[in-house]
PDB file as gemmi writes it, atoms N, CA and C in Angstrom:
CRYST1    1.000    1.000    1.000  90.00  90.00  90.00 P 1                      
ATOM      1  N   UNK A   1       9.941 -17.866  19.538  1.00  0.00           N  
ATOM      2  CA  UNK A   1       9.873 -17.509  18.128  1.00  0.00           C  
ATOM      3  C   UNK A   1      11.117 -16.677  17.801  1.00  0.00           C  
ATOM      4  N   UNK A   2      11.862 -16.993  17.064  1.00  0.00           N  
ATOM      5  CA  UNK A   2      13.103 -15.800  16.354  1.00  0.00           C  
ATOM      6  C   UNK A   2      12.984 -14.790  15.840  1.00  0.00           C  
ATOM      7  N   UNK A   3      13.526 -14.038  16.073  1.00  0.00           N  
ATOM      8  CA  UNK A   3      13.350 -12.921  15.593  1.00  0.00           C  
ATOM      9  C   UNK A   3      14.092 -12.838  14.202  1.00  0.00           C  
ATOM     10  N   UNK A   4      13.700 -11.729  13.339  1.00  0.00           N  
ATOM     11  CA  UNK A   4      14.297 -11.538  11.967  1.00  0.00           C  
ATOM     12  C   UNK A   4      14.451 -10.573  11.351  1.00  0.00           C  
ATOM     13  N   UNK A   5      15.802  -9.922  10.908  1.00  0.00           N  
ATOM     14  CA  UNK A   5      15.578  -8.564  10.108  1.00  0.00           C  
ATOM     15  C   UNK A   5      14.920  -8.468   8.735  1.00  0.00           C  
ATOM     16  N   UNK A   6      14.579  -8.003   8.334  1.00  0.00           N  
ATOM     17  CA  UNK A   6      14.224  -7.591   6.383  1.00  0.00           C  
ATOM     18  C   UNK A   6      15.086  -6.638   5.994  1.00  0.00           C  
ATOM     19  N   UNK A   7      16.245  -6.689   5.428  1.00  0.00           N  
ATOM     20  CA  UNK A   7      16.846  -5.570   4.743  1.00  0.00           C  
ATOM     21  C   UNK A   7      16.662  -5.078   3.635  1.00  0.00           C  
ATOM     22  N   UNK A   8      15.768  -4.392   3.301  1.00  0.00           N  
ATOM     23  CA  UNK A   8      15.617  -3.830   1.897  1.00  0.00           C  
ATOM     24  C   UNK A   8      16.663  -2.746   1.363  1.00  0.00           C  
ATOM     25  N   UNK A   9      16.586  -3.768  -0.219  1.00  0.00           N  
ATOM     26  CA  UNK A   9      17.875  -2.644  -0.849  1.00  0.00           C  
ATOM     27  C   UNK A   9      16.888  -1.442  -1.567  1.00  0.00           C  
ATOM     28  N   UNK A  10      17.980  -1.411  -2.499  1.00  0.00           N  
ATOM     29  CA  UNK A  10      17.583   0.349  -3.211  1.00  0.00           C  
ATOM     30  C   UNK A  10      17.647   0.155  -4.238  1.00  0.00           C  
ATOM     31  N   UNK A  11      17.471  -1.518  -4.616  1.00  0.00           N  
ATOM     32  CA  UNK A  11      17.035  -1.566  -6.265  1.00  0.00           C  
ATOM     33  C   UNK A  11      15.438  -1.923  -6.569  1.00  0.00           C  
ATOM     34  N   UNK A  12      14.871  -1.433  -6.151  1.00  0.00           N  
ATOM     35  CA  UNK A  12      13.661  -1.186  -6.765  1.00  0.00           C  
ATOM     36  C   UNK A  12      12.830  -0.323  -7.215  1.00  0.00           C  
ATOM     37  N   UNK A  13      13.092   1.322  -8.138  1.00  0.00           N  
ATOM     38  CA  UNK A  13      12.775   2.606  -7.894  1.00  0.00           C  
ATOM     39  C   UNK A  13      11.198   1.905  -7.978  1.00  0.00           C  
ATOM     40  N   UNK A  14      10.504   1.504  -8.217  1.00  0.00           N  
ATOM     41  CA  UNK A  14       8.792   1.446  -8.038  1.00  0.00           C  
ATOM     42  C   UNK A  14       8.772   0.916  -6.721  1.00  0.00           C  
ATOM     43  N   UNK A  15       8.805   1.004  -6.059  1.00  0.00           N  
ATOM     44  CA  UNK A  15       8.723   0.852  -4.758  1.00  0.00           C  
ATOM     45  C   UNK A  15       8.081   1.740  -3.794  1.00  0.00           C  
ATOM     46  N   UNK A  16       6.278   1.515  -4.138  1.00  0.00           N  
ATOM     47  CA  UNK A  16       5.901   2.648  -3.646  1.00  0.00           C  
ATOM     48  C   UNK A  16       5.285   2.800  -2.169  1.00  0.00           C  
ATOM     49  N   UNK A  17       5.763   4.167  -2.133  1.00  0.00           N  
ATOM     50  CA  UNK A  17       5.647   4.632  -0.587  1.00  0.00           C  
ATOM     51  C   UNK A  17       4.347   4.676   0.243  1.00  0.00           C  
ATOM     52  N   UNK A  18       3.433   4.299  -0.676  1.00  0.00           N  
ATOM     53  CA  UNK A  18       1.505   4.634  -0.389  1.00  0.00           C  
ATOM     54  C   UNK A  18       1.514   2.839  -0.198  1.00  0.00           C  
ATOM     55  N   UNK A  19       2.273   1.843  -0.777  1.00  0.00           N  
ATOM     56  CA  UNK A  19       2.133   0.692  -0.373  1.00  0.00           C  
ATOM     57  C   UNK A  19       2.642   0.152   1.052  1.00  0.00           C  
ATOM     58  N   UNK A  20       3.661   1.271   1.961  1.00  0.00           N  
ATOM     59  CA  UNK A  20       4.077   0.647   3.366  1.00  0.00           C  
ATOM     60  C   UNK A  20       3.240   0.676   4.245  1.00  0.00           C  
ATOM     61  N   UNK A  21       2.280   1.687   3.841  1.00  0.00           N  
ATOM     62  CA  UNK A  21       1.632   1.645   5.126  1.00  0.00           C  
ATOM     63  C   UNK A  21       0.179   0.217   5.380  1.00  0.00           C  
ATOM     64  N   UNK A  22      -0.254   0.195   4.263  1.00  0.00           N  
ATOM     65  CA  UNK A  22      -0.905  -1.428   4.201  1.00  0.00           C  
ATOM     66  C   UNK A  22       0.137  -2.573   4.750  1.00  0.00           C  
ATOM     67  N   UNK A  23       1.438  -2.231   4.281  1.00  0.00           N  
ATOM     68  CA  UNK A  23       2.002  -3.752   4.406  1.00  0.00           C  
ATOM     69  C   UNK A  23       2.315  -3.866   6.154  1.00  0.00           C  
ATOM     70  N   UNK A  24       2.384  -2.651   6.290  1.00  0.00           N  
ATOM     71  CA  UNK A  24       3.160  -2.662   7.802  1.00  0.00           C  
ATOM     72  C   UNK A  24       1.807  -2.718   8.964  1.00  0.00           C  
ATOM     73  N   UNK A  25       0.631  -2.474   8.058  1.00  0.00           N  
ATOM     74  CA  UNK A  25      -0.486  -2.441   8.677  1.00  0.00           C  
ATOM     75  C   UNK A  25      -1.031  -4.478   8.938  1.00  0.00           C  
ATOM     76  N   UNK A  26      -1.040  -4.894   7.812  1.00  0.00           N  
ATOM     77  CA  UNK A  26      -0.414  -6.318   7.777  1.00  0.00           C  
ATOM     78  C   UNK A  26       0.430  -6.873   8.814  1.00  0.00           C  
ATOM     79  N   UNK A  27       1.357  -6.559   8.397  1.00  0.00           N  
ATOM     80  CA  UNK A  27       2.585  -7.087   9.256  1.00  0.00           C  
ATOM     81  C   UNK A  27       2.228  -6.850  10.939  1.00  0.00           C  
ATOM     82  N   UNK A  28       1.693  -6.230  11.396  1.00  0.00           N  
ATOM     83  CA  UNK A  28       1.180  -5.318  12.834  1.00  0.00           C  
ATOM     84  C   UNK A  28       0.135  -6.246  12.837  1.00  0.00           C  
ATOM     85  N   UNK A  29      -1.362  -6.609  12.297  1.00  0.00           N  
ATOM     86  CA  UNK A  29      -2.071  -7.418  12.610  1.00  0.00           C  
ATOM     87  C   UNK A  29      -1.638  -8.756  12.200  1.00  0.00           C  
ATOM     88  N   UNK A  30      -0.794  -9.135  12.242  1.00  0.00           N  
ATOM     89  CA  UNK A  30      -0.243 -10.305  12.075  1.00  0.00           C  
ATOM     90  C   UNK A  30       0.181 -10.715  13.843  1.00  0.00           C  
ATOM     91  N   UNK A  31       0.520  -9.923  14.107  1.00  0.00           N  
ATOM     92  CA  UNK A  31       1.574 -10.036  15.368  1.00  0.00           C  
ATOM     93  C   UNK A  31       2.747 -10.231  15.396  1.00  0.00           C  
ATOM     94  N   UNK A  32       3.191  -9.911  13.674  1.00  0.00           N  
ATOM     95  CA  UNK A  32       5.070 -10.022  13.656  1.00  0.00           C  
ATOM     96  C   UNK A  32       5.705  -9.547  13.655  1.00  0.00           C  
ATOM     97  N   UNK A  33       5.160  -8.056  13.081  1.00  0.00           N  
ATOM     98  CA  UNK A  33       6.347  -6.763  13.791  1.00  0.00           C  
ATOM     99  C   UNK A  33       6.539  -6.425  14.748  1.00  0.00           C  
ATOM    100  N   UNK A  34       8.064  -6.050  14.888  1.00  0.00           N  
ATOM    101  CA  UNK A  34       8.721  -5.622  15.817  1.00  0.00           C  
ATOM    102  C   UNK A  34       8.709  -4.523  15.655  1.00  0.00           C  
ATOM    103  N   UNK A  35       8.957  -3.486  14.632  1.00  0.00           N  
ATOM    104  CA  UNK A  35       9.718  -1.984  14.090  1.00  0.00           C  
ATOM    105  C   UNK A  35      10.365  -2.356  12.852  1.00  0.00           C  
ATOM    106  N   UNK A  36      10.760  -0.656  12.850  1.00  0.00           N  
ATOM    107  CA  UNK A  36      11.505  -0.633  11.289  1.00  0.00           C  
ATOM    108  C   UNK A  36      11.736   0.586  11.097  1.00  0.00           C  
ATOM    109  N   UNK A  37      12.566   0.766   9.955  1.00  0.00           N  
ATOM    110  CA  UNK A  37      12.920   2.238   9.795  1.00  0.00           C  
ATOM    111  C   UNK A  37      13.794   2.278   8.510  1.00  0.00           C  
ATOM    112  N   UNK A  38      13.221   3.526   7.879  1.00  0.00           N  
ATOM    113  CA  UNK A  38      14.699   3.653   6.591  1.00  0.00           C  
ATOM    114  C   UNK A  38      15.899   3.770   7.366  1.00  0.00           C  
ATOM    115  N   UNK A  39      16.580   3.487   6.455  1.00  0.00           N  
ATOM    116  CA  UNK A  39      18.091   3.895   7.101  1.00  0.00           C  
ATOM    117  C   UNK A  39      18.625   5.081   5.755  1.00  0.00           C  
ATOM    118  N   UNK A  40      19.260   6.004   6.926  1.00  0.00           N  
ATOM    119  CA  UNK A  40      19.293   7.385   6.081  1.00  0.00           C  
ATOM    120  C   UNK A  40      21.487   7.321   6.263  1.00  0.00           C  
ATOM    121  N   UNK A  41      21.915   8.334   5.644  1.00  0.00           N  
ATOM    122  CA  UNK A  41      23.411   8.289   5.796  1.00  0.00           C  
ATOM    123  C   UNK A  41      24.082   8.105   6.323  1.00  0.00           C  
ATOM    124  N   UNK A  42      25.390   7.549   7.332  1.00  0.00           N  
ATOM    125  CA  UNK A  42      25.757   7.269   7.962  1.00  0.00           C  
ATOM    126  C   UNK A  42      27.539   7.163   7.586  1.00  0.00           C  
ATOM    127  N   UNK A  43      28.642   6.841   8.691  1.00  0.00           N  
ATOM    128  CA  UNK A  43      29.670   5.844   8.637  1.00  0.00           C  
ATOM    129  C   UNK A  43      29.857   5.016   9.245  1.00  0.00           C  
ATOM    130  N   UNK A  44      31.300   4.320   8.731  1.00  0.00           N  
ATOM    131  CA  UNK A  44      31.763   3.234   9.019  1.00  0.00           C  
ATOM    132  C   UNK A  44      32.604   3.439  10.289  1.00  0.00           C  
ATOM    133  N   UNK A  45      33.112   3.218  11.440  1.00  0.00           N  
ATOM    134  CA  UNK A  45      33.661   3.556  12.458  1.00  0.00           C  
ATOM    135  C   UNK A  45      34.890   2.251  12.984  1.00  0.00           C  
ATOM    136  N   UNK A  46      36.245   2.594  12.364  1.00  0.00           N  
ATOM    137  CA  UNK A  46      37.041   1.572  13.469  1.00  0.00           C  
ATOM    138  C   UNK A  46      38.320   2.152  14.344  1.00  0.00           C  
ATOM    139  N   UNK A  47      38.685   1.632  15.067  1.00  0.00           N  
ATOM    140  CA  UNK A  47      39.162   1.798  16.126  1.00  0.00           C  
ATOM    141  C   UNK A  47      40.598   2.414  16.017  1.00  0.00           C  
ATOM    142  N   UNK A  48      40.830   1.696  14.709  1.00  0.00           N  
ATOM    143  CA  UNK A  48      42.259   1.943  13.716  1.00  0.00           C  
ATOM    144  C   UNK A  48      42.399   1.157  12.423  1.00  0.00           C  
ATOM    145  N   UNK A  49      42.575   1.810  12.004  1.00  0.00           N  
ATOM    146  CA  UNK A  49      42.882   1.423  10.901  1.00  0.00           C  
ATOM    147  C   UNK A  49      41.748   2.507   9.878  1.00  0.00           C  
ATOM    148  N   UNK A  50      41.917   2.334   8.472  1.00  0.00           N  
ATOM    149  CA  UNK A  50      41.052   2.787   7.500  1.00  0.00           C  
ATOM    150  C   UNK A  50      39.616   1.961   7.741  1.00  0.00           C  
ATOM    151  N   UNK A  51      38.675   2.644   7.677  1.00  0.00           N  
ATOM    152  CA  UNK A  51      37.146   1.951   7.765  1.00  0.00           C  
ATOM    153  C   UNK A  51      36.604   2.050   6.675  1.00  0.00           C  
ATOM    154  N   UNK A  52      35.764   1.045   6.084  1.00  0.00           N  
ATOM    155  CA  UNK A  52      35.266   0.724   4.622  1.00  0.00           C  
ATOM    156  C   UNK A  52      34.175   1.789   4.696  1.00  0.00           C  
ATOM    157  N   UNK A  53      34.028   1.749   3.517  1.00  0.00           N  
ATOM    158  CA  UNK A  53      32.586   2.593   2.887  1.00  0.00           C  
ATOM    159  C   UNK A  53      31.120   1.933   3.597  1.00  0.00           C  
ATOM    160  N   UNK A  54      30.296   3.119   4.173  1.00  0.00           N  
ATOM    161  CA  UNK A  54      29.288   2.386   4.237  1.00  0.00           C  
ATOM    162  C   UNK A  54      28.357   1.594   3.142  1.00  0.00           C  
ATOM    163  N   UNK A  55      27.867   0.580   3.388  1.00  0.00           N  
ATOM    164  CA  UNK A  55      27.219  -0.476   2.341  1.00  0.00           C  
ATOM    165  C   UNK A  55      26.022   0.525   1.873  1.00  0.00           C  
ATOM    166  N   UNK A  56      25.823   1.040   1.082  1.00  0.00           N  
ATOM    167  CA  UNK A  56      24.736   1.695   0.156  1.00  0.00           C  
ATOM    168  C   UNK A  56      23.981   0.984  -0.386  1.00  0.00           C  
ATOM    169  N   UNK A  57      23.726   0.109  -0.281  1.00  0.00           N  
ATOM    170  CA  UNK A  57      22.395  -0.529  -1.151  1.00  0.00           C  
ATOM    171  C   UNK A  57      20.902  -0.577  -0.265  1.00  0.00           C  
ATOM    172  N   UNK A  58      21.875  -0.699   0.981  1.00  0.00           N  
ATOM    173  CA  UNK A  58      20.594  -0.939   1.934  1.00  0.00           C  
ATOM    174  C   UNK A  58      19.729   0.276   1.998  1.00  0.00           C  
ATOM    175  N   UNK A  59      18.223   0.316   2.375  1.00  0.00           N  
ATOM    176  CA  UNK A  59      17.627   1.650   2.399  1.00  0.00           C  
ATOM    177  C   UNK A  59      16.570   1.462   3.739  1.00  0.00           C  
ATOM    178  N   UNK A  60      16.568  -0.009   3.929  1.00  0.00           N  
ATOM    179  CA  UNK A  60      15.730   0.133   5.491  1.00  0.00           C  
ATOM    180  C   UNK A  60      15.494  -1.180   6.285  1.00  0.00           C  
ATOM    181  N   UNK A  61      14.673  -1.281   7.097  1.00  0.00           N  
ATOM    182  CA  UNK A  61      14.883  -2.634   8.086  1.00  0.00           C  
ATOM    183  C   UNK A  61      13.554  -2.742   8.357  1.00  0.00           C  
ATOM    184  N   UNK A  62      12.982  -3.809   8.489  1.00  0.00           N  
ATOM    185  CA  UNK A  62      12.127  -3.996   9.491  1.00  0.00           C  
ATOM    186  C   UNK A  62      12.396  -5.434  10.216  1.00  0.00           C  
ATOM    187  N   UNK A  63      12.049  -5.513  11.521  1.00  0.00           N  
ATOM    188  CA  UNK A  63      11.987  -6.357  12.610  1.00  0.00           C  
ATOM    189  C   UNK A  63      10.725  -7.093  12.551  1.00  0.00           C  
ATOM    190  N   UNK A  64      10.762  -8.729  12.368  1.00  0.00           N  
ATOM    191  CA  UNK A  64       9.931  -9.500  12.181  1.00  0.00           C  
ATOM    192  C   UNK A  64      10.100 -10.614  13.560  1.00  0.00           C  
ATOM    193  N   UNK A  65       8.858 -11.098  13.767  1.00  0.00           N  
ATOM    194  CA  UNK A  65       9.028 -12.283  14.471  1.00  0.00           C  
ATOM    195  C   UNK A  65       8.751 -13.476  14.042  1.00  0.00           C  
ATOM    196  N   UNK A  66       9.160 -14.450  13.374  1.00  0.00           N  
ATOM    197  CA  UNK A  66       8.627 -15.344  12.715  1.00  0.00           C  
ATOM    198  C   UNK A  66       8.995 -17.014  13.509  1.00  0.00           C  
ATOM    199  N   UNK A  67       8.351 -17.824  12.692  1.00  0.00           N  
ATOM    200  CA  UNK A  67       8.944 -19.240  12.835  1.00  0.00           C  
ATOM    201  C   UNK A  67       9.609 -20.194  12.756  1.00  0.00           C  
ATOM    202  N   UNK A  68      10.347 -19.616  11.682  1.00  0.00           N  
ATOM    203  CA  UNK A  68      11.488 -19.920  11.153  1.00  0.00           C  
ATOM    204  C   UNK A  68      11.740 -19.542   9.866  1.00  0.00           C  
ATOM    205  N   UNK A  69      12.746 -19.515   9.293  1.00  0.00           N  
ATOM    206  CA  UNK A  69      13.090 -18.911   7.986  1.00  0.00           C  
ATOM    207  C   UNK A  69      12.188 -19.075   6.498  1.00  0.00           C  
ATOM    208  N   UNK A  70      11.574 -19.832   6.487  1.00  0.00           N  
ATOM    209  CA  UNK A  70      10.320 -20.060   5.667  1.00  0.00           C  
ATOM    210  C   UNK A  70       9.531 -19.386   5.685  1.00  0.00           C  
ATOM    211  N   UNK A  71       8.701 -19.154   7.382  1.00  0.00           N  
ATOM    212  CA  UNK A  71       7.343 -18.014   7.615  1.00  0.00           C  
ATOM    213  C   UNK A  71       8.281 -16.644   7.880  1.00  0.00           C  
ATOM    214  N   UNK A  72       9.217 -16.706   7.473  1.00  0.00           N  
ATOM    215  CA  UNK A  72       9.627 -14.707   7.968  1.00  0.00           C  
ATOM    216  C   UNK A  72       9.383 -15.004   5.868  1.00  0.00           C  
ATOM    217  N   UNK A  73      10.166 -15.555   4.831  1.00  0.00           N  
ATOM    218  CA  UNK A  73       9.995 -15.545   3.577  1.00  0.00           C  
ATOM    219  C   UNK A  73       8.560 -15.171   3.691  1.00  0.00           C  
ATOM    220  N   UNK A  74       7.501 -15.752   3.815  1.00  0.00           N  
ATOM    221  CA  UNK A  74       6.140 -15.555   3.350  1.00  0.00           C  
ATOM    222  C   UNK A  74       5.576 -14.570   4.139  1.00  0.00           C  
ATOM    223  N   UNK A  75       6.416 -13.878   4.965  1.00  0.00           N  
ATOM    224  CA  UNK A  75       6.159 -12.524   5.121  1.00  0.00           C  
ATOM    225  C   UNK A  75       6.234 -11.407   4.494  1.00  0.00           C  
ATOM    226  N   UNK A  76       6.875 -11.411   3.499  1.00  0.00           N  
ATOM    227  CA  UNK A  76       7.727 -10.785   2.114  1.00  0.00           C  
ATOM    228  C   UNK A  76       6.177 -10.490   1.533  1.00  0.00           C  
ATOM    229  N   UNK A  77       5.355 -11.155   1.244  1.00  0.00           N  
ATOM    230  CA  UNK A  77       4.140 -10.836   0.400  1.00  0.00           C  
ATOM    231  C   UNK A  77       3.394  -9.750   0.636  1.00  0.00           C  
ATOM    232  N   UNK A  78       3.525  -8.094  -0.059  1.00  0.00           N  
ATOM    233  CA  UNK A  78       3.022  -7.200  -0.128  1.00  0.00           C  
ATOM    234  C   UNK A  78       4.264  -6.246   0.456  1.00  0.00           C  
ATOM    235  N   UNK A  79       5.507  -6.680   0.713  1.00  0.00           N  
ATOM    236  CA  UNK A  79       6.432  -5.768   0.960  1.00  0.00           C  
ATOM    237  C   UNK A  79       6.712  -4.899  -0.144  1.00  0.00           C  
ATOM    238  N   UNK A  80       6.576  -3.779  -0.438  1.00  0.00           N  
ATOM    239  CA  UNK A  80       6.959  -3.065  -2.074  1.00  0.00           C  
ATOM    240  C   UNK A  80       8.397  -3.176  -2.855  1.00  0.00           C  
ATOM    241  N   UNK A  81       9.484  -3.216  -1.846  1.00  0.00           N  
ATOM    242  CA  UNK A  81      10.238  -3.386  -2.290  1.00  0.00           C  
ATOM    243  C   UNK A  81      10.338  -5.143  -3.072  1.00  0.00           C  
ATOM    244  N   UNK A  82      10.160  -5.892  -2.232  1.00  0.00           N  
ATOM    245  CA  UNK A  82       9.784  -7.108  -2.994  1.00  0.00           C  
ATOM    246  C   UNK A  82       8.922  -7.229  -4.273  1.00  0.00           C  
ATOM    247  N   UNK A  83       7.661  -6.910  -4.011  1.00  0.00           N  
ATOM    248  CA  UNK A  83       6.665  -6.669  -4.898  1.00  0.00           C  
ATOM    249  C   UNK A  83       7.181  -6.302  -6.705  1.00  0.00           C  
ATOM    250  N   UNK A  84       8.315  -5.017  -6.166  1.00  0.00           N  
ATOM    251  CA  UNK A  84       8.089  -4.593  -7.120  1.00  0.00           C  
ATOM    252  C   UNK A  84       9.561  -5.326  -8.126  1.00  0.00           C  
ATOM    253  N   UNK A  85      10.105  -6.416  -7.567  1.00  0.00           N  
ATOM    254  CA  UNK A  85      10.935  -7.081  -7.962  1.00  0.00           C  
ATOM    255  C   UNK A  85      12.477  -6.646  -7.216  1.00  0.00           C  
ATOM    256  N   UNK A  86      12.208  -6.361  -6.203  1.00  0.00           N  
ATOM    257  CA  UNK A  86      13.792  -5.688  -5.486  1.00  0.00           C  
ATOM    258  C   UNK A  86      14.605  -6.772  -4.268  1.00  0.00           C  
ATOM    259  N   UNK A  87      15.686  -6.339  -4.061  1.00  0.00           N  
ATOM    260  CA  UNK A  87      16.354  -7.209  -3.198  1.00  0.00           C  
ATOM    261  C   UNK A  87      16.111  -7.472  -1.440  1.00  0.00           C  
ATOM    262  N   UNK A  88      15.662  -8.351  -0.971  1.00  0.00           N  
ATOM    263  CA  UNK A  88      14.849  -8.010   0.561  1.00  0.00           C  
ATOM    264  C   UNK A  88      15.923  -9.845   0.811  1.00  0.00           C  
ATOM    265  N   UNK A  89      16.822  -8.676   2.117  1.00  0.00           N  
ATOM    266  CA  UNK A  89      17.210 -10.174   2.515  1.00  0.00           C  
ATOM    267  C   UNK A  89      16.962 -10.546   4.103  1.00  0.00           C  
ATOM    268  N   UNK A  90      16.592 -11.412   3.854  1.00  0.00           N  
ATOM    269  CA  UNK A  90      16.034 -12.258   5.491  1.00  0.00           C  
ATOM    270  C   UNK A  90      16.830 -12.481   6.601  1.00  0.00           C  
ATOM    271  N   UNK A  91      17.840 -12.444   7.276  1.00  0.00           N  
ATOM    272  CA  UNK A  91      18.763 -12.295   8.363  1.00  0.00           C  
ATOM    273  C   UNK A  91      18.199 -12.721   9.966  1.00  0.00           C  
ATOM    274  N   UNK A  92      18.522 -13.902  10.333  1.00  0.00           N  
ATOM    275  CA  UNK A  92      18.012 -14.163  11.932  1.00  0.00           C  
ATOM    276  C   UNK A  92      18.719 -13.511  12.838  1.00  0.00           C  
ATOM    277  N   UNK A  93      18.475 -12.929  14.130  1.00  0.00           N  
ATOM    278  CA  UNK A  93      19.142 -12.110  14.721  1.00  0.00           C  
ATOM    279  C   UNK A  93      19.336 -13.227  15.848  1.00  0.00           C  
ATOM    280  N   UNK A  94      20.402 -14.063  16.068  1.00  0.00           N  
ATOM    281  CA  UNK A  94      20.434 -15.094  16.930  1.00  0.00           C  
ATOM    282  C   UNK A  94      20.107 -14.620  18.477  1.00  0.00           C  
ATOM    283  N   UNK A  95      20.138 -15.722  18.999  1.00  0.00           N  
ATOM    284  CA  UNK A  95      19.215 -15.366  20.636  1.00  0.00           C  
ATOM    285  C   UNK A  95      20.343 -15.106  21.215  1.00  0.00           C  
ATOM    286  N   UNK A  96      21.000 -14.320  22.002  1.00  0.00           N  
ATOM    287  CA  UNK A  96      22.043 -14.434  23.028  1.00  0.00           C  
ATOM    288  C   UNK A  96      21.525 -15.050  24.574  1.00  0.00           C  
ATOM    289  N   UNK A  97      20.336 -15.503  24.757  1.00  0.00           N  
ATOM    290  CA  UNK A  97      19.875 -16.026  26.254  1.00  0.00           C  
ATOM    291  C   UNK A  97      21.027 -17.683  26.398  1.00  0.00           C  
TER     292      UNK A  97                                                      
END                                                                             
């Protein structure tokens, strides 16, 4: 089964916080989470040169296991940030085996 990130952005201010814990409670009896976590401030790090701005839109992750890019989508149902009309993008984390 592949694995899959959820990146939720930071355009959804109704995006409420009393709704993660159902969804992730969901997502857990499902058997498709992996983890997750806001993502809080950070930088960009290169070796040389000038390093870009970190990407700000993003505000958190969660780790899905799905079937393919269709069933990680219909995993989306009851995510808040989705819910509440916000940006959640689906990303496969390819296999390196």
């Amino acid at each position: 089964m592949p694995d899959y990130l959820l990146l939720m952005h930071d355009d959804a201010p109704d995006a409420g916080s009393d709704d993660w814990a159902a969804y992730i409670g969901r997502l857990q009896a499902s058997g498709n989470f992996q983890g997750g976590s806001a993502i809080g401030e950070g930088i960009c790090a290169r070796k040389s040169g000038a390093a870009p701005a970190i990407t700000r839109q993003l505000g958190g992750f969660i780790r899905i296991g799905a079937d393919g890019i269709d069933h990680a989508r219909t995993l989306l149902i009851g995510n808040p940030v989705f819910e509440a009309g916000g940006t959640v993008e689906i990303r496969e984390l390819p296999r390196t085996d």
